[in-house]
C-alpha positions in Angstrom: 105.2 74.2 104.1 105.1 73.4 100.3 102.1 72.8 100.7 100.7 75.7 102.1 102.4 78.0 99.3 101.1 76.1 97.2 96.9 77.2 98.3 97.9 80.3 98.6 99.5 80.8 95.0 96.2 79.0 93.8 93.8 81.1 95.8 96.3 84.3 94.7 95.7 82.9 90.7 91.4 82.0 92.1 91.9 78.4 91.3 90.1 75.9 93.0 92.1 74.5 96.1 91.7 70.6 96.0 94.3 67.7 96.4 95.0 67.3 92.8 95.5 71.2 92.0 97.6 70.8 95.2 99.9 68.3 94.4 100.2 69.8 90.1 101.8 72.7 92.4 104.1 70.7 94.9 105.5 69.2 91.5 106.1 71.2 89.4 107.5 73.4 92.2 110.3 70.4 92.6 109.4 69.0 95.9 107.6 65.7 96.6 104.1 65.3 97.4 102.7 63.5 100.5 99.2 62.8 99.8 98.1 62.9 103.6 99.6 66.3 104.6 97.9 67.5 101.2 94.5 65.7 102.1 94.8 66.9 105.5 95.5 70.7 104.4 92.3 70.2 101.8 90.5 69.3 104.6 91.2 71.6 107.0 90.5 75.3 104.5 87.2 74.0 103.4 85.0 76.4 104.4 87.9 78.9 105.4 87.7 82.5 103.7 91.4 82.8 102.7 91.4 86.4 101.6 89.6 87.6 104.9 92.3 85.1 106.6 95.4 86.8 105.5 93.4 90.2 105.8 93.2 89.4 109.4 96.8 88.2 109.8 98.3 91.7 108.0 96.3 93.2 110.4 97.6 91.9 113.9 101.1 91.5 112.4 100.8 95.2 112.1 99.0 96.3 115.2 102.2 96.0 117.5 104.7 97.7 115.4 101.8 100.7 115.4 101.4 100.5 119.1 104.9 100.6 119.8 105.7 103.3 117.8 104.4 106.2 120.0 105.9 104.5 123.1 109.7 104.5 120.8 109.4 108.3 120.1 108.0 108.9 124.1 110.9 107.6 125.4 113.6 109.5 122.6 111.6 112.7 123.4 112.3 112.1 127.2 115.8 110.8 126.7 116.5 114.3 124.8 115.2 116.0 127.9 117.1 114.4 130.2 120.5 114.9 128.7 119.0 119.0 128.8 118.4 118.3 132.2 122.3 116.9 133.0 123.4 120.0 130.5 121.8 122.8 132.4 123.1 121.1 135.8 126.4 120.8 134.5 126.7 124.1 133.3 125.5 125.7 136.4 128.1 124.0 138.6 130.4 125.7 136.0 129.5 128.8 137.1 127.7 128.3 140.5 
């Protein structure tokens, strides 16, 4: 996972992402390096837009919590109703 902070602190800073920018990072953060898990990570973001990557990711992250909303405030809206419902039906067998 150190590994993956690490690319995206040197894409945040727009340093090149290679293994040895990789593993200064990994370092200096403490942690110890493993030279196929950074090779591999290299690897596998060349040719990978990060910023329109994590663009993306914000973006469906955030598209439940927006399509849940309305549904959260339907169903407090009919709660609300109900319990005027059960008032108005209570009150009348008050007074028949």
């Amino acid at each position: 996972m150190e590994n993956i902070y690490a690319a995206l602190l040197l894409h945040k800073l727009g340093k090149e992402i290679n293994e040895e920018s990789l593993k200064k990072v990994v370092v200096a953060a403490g942690a110890k390096t493993d030279d196929s898990k950074i090779k591999s990570l290299v690897t596998s973001l060349k040719g990978v837009d990060i910023g329109q990557e994590l663009e993306n990711a914000s973006i469906v992250s955030a598209a439940p919590a927006g399509a849940s909303a309305p549904t959260e405030v339907k169903k407090a809206e009919e709660h609300k109703e109900e319990k005027k419902v059960a008032a108005a039906e209570g009150l009348s067998a008050l007074f028949g």
